[in-house]
CHARMM-style PDB file with segment names, atoms N, HN, CA, C and O in Angstrom:
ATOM      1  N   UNK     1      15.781 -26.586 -35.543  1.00  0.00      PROA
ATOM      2  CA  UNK     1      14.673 -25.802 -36.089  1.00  0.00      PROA
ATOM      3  C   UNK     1      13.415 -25.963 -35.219  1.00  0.00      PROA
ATOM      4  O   UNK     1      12.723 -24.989 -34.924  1.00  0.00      PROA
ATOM      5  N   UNK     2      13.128 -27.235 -34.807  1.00  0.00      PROA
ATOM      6  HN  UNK     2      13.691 -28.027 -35.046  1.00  0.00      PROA
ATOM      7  CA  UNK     2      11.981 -27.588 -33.899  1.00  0.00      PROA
ATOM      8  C   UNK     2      11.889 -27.396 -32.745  1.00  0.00      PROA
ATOM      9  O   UNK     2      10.847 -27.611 -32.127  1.00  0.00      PROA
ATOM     10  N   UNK     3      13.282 -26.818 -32.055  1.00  0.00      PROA
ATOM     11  HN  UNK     3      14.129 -26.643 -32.557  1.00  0.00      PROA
ATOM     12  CA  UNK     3      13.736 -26.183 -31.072  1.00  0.00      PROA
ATOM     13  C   UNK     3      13.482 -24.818 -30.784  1.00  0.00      PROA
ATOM     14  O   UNK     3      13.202 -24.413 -29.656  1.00  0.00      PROA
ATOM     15  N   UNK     4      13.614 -23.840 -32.171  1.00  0.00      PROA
ATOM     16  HN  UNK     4      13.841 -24.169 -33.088  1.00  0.00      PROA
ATOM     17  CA  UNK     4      13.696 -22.667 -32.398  1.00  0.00      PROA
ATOM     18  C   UNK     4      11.855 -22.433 -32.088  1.00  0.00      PROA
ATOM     19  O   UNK     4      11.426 -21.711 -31.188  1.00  0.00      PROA
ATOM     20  N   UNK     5      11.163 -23.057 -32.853  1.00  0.00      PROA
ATOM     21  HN  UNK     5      11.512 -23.644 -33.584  1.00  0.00      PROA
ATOM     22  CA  UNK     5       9.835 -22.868 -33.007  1.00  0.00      PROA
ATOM     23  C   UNK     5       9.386 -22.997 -31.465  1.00  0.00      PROA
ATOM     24  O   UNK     5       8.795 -21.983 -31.092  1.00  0.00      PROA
ATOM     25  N   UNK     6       9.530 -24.077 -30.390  1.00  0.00      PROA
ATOM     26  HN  UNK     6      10.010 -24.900 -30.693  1.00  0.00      PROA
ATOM     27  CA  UNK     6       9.036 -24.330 -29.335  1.00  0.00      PROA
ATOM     28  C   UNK     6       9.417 -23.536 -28.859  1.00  0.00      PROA
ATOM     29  O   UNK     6       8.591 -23.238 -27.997  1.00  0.00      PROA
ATOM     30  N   UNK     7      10.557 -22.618 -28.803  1.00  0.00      PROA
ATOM     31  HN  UNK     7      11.229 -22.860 -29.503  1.00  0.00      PROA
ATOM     32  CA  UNK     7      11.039 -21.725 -28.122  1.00  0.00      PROA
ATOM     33  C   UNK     7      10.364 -19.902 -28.236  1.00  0.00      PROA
ATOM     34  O   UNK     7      10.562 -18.921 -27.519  1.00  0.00      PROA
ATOM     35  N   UNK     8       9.650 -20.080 -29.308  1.00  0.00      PROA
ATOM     36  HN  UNK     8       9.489 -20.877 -29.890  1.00  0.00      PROA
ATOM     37  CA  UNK     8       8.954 -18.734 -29.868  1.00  0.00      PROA
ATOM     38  C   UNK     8       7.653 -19.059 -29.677  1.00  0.00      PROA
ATOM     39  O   UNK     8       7.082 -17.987 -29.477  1.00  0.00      PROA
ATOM     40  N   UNK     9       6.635 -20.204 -29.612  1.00  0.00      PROA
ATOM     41  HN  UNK     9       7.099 -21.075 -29.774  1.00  0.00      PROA
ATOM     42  CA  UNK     9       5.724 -20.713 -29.006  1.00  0.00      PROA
ATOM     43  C   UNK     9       5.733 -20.529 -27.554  1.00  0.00      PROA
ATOM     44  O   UNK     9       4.737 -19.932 -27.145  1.00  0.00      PROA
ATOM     45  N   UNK    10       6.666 -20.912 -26.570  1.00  0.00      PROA
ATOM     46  HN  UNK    10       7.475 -21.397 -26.902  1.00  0.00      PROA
ATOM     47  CA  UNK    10       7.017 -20.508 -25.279  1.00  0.00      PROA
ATOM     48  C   UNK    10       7.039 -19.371 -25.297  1.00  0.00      PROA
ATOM     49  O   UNK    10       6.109 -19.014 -24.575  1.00  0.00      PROA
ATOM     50  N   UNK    11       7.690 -18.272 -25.803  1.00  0.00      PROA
ATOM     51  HN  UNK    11       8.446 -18.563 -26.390  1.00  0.00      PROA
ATOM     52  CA  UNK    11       7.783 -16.645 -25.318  1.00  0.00      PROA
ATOM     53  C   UNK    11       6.542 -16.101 -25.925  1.00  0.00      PROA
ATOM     54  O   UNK    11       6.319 -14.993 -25.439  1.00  0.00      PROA
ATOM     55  N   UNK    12       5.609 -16.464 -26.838  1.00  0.00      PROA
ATOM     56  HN  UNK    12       5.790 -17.365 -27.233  1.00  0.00      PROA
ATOM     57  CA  UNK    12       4.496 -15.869 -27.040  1.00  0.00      PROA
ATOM     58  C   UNK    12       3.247 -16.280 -26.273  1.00  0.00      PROA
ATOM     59  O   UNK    12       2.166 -15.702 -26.385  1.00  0.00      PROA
ATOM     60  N   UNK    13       3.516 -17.478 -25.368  1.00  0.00      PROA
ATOM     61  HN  UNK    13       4.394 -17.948 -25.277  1.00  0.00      PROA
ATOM     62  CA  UNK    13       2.942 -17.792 -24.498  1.00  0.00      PROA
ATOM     63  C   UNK    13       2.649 -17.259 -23.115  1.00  0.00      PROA
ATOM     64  O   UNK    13       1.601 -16.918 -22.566  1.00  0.00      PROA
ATOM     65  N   UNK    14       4.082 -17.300 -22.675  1.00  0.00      PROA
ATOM     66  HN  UNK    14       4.934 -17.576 -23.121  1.00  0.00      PROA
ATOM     67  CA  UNK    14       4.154 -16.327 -21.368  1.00  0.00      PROA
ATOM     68  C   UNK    14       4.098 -14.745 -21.405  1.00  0.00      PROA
ATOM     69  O   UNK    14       4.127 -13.988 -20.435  1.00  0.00      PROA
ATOM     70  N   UNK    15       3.994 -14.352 -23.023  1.00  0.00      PROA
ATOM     71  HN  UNK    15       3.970 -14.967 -23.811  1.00  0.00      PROA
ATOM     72  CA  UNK    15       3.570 -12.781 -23.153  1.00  0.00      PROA
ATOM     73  C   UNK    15       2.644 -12.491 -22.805  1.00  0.00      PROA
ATOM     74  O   UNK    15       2.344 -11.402 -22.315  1.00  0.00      PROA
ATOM     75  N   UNK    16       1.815 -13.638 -23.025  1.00  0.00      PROA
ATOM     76  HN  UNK    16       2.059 -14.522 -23.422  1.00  0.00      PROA
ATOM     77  CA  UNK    16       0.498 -13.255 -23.461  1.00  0.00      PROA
ATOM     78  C   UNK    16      -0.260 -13.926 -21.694  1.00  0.00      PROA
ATOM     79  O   UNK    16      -1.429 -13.641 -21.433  1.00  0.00      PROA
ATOM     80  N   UNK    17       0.260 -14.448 -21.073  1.00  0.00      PROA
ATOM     81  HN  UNK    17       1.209 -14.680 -21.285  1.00  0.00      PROA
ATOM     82  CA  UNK    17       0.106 -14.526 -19.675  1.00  0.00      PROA
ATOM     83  C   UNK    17       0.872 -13.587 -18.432  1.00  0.00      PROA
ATOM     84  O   UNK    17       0.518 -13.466 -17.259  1.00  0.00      PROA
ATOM     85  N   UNK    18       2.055 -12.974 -19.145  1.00  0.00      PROA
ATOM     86  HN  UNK    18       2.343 -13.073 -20.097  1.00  0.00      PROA
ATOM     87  CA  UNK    18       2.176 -11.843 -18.606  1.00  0.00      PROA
ATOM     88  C   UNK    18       1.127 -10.596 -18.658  1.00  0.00      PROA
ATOM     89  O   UNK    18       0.506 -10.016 -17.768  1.00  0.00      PROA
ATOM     90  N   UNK    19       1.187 -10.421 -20.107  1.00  0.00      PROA
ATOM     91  HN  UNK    19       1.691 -10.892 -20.831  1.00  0.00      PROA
ATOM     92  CA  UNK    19       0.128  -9.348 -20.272  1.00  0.00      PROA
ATOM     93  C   UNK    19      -1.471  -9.405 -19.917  1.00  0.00      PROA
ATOM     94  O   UNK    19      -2.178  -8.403 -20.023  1.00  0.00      PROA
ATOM     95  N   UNK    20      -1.947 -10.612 -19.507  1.00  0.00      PROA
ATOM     96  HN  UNK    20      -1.373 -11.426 -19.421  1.00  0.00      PROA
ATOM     97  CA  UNK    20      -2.675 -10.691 -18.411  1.00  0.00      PROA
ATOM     98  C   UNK    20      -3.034 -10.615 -17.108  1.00  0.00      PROA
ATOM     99  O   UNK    20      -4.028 -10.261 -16.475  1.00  0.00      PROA
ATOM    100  N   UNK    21      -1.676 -11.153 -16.819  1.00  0.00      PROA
ATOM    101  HN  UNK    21      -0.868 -11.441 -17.333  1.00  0.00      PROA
ATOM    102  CA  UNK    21      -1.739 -10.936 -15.407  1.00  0.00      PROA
ATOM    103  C   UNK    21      -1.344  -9.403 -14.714  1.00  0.00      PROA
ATOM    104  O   UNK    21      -1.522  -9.073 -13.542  1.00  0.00      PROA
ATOM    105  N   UNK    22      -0.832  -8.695 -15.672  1.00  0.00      PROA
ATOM    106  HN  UNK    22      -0.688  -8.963 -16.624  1.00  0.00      PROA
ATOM    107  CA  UNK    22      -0.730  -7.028 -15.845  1.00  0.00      PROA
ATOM    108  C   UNK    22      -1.781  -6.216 -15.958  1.00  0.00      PROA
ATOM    109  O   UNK    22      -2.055  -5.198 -15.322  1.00  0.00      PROA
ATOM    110  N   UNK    23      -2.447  -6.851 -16.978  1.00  0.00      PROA
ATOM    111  HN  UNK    23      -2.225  -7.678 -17.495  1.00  0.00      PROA
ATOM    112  CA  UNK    23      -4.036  -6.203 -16.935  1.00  0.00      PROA
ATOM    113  C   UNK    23      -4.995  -6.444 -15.613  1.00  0.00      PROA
ATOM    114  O   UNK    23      -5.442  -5.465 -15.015  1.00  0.00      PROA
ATOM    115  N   UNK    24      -5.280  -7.738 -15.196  1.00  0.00      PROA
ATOM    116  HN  UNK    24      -4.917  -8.534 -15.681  1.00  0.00      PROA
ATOM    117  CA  UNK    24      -5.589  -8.180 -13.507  1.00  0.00      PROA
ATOM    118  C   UNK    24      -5.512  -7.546 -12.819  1.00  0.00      PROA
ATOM    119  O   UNK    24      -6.385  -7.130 -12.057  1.00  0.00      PROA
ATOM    120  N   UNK    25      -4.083  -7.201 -12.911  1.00  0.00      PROA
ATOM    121  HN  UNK    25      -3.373  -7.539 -13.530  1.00  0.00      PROA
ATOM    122  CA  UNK    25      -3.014  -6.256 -11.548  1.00  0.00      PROA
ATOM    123  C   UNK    25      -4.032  -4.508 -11.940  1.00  0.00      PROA
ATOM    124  O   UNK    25      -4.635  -3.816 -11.120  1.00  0.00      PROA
ATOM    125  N   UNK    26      -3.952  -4.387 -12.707  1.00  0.00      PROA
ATOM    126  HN  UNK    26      -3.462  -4.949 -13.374  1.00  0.00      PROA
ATOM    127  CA  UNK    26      -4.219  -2.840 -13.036  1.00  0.00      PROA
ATOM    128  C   UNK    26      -6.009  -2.690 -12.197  1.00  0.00      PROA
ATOM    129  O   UNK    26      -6.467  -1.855 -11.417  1.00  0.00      PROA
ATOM    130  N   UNK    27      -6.474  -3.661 -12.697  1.00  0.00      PROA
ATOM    131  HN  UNK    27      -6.102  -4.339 -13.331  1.00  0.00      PROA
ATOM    132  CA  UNK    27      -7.969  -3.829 -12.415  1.00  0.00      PROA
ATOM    133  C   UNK    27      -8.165  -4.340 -10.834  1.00  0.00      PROA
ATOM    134  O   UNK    27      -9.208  -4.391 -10.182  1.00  0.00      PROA
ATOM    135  N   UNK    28      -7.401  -4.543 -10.614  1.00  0.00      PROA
ATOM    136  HN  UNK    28      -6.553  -4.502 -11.143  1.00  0.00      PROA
ATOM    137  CA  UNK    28      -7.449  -5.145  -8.599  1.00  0.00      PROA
ATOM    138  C   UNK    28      -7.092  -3.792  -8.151  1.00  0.00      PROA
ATOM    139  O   UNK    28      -7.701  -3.384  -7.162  1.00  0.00      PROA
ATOM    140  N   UNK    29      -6.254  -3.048  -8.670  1.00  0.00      PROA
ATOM    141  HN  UNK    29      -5.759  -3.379  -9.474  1.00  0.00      PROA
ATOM    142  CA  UNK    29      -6.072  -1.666  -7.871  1.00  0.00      PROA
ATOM    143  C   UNK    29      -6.945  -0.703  -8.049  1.00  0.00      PROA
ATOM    144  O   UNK    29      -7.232   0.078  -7.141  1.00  0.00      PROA
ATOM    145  N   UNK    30      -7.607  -0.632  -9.554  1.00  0.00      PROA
ATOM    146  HN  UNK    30      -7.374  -1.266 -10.292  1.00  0.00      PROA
ATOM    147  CA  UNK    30      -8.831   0.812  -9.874  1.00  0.00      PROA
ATOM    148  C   UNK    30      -9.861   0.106  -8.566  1.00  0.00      PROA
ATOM    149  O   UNK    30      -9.847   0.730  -7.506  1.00  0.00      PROA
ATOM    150  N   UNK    31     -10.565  -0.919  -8.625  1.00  0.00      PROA
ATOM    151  HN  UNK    31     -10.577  -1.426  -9.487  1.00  0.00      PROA
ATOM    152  CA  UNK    31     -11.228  -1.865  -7.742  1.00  0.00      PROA
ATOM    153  C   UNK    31     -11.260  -1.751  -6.303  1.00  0.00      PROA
ATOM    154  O   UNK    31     -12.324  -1.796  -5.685  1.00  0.00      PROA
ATOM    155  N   UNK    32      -9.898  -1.575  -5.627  1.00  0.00      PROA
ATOM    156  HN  UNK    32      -9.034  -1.539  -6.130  1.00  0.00      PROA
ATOM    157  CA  UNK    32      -9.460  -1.214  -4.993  1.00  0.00      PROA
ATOM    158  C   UNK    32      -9.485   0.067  -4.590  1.00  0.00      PROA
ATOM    159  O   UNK    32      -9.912   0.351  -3.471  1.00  0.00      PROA
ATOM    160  N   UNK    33      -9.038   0.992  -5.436  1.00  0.00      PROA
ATOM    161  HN  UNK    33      -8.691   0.762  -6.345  1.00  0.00      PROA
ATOM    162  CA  UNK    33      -9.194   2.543  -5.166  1.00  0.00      PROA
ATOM    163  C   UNK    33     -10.377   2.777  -5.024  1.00  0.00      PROA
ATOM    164  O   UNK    33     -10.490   3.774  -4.311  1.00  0.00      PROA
ATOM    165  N   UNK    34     -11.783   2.199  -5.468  1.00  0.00      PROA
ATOM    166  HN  UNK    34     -11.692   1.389  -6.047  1.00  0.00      PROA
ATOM    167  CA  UNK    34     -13.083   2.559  -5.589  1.00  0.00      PROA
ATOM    168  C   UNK    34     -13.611   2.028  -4.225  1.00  0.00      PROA
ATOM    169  O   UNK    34     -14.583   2.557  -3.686  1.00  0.00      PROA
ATOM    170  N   UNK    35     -13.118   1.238  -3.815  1.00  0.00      PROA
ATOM    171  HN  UNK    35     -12.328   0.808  -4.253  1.00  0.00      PROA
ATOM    172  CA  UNK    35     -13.891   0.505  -2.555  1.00  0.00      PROA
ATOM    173  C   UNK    35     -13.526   1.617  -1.565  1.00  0.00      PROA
ATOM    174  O   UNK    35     -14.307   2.365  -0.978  1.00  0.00      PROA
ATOM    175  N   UNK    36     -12.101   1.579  -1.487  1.00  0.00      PROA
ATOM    176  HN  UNK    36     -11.466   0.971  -1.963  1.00  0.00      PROA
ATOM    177  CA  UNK    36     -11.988   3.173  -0.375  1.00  0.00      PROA
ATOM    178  C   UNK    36     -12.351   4.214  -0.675  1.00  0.00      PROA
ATOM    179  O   UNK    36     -12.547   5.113   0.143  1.00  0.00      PROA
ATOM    180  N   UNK    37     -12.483   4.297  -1.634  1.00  0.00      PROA
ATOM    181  HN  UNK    37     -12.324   3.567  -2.298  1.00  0.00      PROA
ATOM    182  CA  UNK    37     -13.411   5.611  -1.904  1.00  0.00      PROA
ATOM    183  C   UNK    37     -15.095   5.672  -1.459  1.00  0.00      PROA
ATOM    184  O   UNK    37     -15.679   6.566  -0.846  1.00  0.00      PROA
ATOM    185  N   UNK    38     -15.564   4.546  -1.938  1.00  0.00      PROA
ATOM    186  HN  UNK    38     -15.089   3.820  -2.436  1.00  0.00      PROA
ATOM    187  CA  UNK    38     -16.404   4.395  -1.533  1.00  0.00      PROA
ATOM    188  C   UNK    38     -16.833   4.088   0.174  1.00  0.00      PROA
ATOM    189  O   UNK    38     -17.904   4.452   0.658  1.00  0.00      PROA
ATOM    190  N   UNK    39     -15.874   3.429   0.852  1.00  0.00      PROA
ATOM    191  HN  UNK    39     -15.003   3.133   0.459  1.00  0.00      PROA
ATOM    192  CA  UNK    39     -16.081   3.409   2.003  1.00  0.00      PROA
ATOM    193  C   UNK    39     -15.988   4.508   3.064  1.00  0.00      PROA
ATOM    194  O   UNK    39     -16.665   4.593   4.089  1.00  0.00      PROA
ATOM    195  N   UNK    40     -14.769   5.556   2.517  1.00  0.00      PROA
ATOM    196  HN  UNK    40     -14.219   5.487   1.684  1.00  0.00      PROA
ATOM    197  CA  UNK    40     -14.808   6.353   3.584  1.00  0.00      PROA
ATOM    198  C   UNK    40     -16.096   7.761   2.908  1.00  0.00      PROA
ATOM    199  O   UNK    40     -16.430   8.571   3.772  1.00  0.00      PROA
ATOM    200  N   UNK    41     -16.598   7.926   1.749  1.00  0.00      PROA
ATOM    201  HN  UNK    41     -16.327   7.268   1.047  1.00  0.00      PROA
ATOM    202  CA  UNK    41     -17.463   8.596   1.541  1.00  0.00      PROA
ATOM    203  C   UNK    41     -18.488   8.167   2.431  1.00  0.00      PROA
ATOM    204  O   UNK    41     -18.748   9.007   3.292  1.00  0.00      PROA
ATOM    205  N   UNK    42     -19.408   6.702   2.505  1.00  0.00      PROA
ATOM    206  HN  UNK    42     -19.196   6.019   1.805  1.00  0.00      PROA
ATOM    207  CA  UNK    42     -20.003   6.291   3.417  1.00  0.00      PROA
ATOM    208  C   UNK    42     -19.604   6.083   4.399  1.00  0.00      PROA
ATOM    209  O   UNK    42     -20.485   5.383   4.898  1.00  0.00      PROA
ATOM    210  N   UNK    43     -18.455   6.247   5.469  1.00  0.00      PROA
ATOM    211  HN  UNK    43     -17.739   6.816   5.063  1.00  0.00      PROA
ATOM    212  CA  UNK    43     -18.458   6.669   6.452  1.00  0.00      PROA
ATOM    213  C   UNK    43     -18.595   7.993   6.771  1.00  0.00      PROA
ATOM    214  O   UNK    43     -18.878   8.352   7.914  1.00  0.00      PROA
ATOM    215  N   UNK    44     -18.375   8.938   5.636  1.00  0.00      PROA
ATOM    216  HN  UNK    44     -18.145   8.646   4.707  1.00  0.00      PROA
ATOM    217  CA  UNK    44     -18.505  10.140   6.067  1.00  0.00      PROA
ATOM    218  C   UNK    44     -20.130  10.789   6.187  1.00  0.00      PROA
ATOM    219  O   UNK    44     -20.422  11.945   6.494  1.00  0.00      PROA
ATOM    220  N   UNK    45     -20.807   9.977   5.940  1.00  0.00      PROA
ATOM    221  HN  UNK    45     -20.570   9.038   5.691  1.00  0.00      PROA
ATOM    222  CA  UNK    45     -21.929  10.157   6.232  1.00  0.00      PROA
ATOM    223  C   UNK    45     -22.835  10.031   7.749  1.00  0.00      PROA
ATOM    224  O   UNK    45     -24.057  10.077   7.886  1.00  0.00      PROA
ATOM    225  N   UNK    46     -21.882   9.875   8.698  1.00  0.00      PROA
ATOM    226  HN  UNK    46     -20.889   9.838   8.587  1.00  0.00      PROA
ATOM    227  CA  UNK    46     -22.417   9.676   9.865  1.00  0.00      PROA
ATOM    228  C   UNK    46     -22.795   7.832  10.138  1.00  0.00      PROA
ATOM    229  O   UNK    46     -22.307   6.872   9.543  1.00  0.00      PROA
ATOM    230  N   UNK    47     -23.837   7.850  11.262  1.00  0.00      PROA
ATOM    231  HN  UNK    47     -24.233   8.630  11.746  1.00  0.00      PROA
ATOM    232  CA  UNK    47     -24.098   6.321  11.353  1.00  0.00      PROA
ATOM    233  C   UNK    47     -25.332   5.907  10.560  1.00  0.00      PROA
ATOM    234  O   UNK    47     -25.557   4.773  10.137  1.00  0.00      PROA
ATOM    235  N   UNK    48     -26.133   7.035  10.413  1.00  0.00      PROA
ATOM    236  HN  UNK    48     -25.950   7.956  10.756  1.00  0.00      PROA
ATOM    237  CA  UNK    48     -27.430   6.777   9.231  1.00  0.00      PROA
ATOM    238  C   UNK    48     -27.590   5.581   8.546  1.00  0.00      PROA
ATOM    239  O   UNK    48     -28.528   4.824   8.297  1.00  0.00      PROA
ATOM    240  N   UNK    49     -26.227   5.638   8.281  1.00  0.00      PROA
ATOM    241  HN  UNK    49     -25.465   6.253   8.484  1.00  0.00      PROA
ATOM    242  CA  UNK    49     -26.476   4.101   7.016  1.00  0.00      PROA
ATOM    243  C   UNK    49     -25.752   3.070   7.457  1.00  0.00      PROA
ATOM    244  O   UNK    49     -24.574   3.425   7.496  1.00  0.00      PROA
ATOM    245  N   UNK    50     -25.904   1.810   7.857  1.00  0.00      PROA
ATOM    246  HN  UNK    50     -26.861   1.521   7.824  1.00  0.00      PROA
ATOM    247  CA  UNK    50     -25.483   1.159   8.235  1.00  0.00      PROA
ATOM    248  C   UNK    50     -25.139   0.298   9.614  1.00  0.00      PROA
ATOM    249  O   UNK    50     -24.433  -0.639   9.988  1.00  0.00      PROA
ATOM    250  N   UNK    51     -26.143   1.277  10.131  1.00  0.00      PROA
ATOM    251  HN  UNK    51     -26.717   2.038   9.827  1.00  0.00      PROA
ATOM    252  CA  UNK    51     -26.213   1.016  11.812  1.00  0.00      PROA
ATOM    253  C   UNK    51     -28.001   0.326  11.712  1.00  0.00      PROA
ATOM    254  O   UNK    51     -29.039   0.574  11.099  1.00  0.00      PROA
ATOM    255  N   UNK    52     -27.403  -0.828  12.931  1.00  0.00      PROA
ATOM    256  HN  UNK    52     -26.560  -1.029  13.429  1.00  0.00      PROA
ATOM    257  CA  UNK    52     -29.282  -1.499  12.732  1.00  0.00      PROA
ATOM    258  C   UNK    52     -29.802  -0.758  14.300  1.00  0.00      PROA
ATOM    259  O   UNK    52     -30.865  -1.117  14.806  1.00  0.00      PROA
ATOM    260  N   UNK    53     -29.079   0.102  14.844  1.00  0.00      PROA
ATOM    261  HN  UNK    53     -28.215   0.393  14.433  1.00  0.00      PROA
ATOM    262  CA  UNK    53     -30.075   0.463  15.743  1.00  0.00      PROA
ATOM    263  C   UNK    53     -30.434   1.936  15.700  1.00  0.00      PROA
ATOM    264  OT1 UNK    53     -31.304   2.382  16.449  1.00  0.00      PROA
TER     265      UNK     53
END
């Protein structure tokens, strides 16, 4: 019985660290998509921004 319980303690454990580390994953890529987005928009702006000479 005390077996059974540690064993449903364990899988609601690693659910719930799966389903984190899923959510992470989702948020490193929107994060991701925004930075290139953002970077090649500001590159498409010429050297204006970002050039010190």
């Amino acid at each position: 019985m005390l077996l059974l319980i540690l064993l449903a303690l364990l899988a609601i454990i690693l659910f719930g660290v799966g389903f984190t580390v899923h959510f992470l994953f989702i948020l490193a890529v929107i994060a991701a998509l925004l930075f290139v987005i953002m970077f090649f928009m500001g590159a498409a702006g010429g050297r204006s921004r970002g050039a010190w000479w």
